[in-house]
Backbone as CSV, one residue per row, in Angstrom:
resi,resn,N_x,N_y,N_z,CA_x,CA_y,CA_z,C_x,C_y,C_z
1,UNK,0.835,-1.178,0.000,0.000,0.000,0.000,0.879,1.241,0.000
2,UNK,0.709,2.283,-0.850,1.263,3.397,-0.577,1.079,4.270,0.607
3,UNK,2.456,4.857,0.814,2.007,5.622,2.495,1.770,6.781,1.629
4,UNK,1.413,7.968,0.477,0.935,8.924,0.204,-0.544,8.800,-0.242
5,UNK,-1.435,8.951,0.816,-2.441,8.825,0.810,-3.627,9.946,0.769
6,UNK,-4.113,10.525,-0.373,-5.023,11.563,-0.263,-6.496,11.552,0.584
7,UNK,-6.751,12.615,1.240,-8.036,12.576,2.032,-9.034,12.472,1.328
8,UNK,-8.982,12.606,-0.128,-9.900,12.226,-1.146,-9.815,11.225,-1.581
9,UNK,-9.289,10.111,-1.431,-9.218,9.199,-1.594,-9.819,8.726,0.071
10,UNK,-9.758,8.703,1.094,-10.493,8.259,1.758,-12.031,8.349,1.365
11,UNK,-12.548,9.275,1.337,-13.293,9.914,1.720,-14.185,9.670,-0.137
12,UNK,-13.788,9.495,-1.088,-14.294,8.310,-2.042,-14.645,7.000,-1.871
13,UNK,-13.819,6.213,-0.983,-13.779,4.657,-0.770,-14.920,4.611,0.269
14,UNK,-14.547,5.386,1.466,-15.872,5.534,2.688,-17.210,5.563,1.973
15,UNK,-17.228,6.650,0.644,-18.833,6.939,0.429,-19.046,5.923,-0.086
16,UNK,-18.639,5.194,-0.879,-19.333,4.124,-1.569,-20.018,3.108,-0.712
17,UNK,-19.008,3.087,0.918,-19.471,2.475,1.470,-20.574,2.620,2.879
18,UNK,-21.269,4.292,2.496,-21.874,5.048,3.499,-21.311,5.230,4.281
19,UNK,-19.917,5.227,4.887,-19.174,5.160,6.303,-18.756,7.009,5.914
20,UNK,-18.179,7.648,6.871,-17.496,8.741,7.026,-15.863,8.245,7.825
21,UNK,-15.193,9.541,7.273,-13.992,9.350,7.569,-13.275,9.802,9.111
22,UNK,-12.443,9.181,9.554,-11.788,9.512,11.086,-10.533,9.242,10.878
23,UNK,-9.576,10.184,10.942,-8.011,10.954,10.601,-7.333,10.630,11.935
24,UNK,-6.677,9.764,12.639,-5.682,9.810,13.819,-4.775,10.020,13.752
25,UNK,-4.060,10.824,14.063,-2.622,10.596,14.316,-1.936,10.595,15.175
26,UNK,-0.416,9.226,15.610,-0.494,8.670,16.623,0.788,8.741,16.167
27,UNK,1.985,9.190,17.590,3.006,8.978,17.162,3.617,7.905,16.889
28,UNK,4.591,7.394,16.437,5.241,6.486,15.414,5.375,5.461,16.491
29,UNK,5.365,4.050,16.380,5.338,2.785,16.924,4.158,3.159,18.461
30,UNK,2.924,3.493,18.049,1.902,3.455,19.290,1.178,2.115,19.475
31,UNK,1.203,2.263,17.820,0.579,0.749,17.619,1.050,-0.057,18.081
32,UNK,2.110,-0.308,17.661,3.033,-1.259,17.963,3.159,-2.045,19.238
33,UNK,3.360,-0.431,20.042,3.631,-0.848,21.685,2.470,-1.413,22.219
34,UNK,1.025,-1.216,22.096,0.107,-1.578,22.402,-0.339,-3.211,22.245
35,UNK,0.023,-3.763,20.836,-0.446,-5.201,20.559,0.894,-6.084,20.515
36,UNK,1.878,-5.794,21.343,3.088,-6.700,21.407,2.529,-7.426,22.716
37,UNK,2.713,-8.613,22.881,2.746,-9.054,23.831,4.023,-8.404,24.975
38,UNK,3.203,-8.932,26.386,3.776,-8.309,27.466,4.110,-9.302,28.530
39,UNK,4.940,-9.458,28.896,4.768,-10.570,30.278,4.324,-10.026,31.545
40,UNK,3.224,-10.890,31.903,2.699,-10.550,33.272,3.367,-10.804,34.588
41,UNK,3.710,-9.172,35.190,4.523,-9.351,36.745,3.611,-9.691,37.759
42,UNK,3.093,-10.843,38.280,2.268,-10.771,39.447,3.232,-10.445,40.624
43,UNK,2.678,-9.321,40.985,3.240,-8.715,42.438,2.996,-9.192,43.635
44,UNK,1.824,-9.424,43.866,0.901,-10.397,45.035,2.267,-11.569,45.374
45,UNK,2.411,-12.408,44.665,2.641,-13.233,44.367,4.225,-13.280,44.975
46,UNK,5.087,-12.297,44.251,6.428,-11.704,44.997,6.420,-11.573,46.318
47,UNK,5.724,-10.375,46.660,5.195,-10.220,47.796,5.153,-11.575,48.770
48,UNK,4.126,-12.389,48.538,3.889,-13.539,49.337,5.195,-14.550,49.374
49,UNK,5.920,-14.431,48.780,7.293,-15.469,48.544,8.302,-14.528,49.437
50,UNK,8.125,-13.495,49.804,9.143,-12.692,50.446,8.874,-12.685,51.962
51,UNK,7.679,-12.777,51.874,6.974,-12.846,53.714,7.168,-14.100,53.964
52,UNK,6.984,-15.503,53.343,7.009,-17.229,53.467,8.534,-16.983,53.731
């Protein structure tokens, strides 16, 4: 896909499909950081191994 993308060109493809258009902009790797997996710290858990 090309990254030079005209707002008229959205906003053609949307009508055909009755939808309207919504413009975000998000700084660079937001996405990214969001749907990477993460490993879960259970703290509780630390906690309780430190008091035992």
């Amino acid at each position: 896909m090309e990254k030079d993308i005209r707002f008229s060109t959205y906003r053609k493809c949307v009508a055909g499909l009755g939808k309207k258009v919504l413009v975000i902009h998000l700084p660079l790797g937001t996405i990214e950081s969001m749907i990477e997996p993460k490993t879960h710290v259970n703290v509780f858990m630390k906690l309780l191994s430190k008091i035992n």
